[in-house]
MIVO-806789 format. One record per residue: residue number from 1; z, x, y of N, C-alpha, C, O in turn; residue in one letter. Coordinates in nm, 3 decimals, always signed. Atoms other than C-alpha are relative to their C-alpha. Layout:
NUM,Z,X,Y,Z,X,Y,Z,X,Y,Z,X,Y,A
...
//
This chain:
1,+0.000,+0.084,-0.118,+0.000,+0.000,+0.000,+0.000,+0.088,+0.124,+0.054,+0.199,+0.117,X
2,+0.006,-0.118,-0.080,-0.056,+0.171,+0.305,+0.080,-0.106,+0.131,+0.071,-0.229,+0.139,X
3,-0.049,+0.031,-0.151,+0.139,+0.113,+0.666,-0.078,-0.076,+0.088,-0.195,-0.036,+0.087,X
4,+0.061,+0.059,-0.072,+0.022,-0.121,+0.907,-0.050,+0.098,+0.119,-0.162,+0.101,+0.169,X
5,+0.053,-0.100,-0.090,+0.021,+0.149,+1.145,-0.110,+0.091,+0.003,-0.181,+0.132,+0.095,X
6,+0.153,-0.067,+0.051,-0.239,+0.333,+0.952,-0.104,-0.091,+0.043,-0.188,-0.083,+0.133,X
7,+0.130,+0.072,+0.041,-0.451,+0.095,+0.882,-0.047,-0.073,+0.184,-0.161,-0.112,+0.211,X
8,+0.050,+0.009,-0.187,-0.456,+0.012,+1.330,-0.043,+0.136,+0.060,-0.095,+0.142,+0.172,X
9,+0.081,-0.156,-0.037,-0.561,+0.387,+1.368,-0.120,+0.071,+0.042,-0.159,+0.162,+0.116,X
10,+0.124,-0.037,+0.067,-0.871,+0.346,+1.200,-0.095,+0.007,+0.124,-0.173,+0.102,+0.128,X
11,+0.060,-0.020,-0.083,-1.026,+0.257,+1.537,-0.021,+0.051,+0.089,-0.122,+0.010,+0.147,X
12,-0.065,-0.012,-0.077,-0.907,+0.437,+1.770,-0.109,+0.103,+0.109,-0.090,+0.133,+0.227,X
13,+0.043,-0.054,-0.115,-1.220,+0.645,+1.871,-0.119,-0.098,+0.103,-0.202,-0.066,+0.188,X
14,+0.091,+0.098,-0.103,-1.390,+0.328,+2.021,+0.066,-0.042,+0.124,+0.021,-0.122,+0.206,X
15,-0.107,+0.013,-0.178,-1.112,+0.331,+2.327,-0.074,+0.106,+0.117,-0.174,+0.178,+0.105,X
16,+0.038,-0.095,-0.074,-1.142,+0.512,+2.618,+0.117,+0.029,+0.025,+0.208,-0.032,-0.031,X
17,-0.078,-0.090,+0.010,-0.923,+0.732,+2.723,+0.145,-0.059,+0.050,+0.258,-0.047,+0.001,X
18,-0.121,+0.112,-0.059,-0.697,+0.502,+2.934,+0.092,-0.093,-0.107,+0.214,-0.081,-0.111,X
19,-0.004,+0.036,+0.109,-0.692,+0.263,+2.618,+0.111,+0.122,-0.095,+0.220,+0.124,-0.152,X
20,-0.058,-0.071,+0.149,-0.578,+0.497,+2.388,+0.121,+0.085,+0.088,+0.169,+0.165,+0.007,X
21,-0.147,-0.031,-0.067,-0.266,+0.623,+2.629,+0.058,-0.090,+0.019,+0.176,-0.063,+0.041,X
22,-0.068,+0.097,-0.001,-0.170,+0.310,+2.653,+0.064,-0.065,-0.158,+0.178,-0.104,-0.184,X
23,-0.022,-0.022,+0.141,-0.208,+0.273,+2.268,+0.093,+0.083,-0.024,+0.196,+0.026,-0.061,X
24,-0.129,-0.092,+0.059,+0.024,+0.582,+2.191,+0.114,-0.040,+0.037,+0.209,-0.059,-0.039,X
25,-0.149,+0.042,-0.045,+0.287,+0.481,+2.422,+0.058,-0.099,-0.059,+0.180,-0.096,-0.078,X
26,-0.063,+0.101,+0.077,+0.295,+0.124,+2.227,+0.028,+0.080,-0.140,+0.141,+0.057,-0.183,X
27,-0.009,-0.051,+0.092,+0.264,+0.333,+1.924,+0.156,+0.071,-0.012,+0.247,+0.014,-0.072,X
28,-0.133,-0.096,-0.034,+0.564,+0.590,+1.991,+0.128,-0.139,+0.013,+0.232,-0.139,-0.053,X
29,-0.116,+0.074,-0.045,+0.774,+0.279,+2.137,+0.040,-0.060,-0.127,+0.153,-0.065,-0.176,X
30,-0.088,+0.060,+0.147,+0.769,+0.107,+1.810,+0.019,+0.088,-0.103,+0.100,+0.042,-0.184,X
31,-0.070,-0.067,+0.084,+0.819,+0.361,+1.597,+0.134,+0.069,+0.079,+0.182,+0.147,-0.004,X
32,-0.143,-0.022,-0.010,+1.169,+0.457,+1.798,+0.092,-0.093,-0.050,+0.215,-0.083,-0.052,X
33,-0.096,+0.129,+0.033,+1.288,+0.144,+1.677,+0.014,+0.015,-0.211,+0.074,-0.049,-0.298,X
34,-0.014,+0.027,+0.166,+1.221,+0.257,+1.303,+0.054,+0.142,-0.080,-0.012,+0.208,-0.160,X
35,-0.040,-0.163,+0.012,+1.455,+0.587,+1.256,-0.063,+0.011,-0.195,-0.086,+0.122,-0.244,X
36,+0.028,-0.073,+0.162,+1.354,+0.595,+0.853,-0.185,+0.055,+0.031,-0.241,+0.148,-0.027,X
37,+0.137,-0.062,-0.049,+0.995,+0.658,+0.995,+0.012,+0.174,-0.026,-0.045,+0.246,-0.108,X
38,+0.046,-0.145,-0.017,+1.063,+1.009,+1.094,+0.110,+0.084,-0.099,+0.118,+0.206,-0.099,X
39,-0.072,-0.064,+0.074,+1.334,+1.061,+0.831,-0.131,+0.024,-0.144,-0.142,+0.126,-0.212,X
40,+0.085,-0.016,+0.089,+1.035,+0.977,+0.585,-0.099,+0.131,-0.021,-0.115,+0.201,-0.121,X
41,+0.086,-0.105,-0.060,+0.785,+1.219,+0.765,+0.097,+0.134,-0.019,+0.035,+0.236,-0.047,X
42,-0.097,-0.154,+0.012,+1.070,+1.514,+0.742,-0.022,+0.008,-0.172,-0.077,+0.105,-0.224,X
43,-0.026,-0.030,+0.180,+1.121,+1.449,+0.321,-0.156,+0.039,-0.002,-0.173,+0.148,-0.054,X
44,+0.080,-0.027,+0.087,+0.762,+1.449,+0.279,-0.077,+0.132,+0.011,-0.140,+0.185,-0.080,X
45,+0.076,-0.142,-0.037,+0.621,+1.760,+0.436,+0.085,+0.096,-0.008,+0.046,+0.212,-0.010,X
46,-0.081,-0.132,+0.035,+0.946,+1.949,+0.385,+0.048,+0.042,+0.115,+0.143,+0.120,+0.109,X
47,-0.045,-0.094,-0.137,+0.994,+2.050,+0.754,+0.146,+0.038,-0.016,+0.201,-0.028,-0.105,X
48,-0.114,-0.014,+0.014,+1.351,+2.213,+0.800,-0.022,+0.021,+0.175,-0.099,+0.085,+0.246,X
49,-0.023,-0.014,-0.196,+1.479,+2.145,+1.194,+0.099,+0.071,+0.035,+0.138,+0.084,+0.151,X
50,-0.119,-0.066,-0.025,+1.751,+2.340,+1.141,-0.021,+0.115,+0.120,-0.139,+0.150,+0.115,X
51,+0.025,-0.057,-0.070,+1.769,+2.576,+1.429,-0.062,+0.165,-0.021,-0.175,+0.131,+0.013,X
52,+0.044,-0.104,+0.043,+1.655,+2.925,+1.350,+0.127,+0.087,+0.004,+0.182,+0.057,+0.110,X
53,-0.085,-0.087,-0.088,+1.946,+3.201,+1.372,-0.071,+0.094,+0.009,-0.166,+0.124,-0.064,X
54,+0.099,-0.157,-0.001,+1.827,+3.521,+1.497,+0.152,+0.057,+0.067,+0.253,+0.000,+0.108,X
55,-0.076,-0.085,+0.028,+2.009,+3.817,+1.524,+0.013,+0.083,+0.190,-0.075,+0.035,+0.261,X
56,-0.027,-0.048,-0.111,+2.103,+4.012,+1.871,-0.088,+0.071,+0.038,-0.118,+0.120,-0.071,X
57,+0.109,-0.094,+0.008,+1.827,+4.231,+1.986,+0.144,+0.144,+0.041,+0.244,+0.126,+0.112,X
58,-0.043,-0.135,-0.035,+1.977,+4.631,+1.994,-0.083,+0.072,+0.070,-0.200,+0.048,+0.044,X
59,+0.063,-0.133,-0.085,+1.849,+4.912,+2.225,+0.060,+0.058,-0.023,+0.182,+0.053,-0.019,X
60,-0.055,-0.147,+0.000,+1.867,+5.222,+2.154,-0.039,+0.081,+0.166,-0.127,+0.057,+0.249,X
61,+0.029,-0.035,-0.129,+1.919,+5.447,+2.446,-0.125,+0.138,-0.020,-0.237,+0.133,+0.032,X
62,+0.119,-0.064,+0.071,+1.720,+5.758,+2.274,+0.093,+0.104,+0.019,+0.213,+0.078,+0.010,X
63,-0.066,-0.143,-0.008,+1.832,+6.144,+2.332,+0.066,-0.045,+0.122,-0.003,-0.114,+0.198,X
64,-0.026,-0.034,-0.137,+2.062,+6.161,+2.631,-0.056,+0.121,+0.125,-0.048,+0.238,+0.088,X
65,+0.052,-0.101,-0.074,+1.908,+6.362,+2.946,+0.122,+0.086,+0.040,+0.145,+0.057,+0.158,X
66,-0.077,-0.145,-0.083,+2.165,+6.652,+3.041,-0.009,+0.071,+0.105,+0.068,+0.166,+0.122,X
//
């Protein structure tokens, strides 16, 4: 079965450009209202949002000048 949202996609390059910004924004608005949406989209591609850690950068100073 596929998503209703898909299947309203299909047309999307017969808009013009105005059209189809007005389209996303309805698009985007109703999917904030459907949090398993983007929990779905995370399981299936695997993404991890976890933040990255990274490590301190070091400088070395090199030989001292005398």
């Amino acid at each position: 079965m596929v998503a209703p949202e898909e299947v309203s996609l299909v047309n999307l390059t017969k808009h013009s450009l105005e059209q189809l910004t007005a389209l996303v924004k309805t698009r985007l608005k109703q999917m904030q209202y459907r949090p398993g949406l983007i929990d779905g989209l995370i399981t299936k591609t695997g993404l991890d949002l976890q933040p990255a850690v990274t490590q301190p950068l070091k400088f070395s100073r090199g030989p001292s000048r005398t």
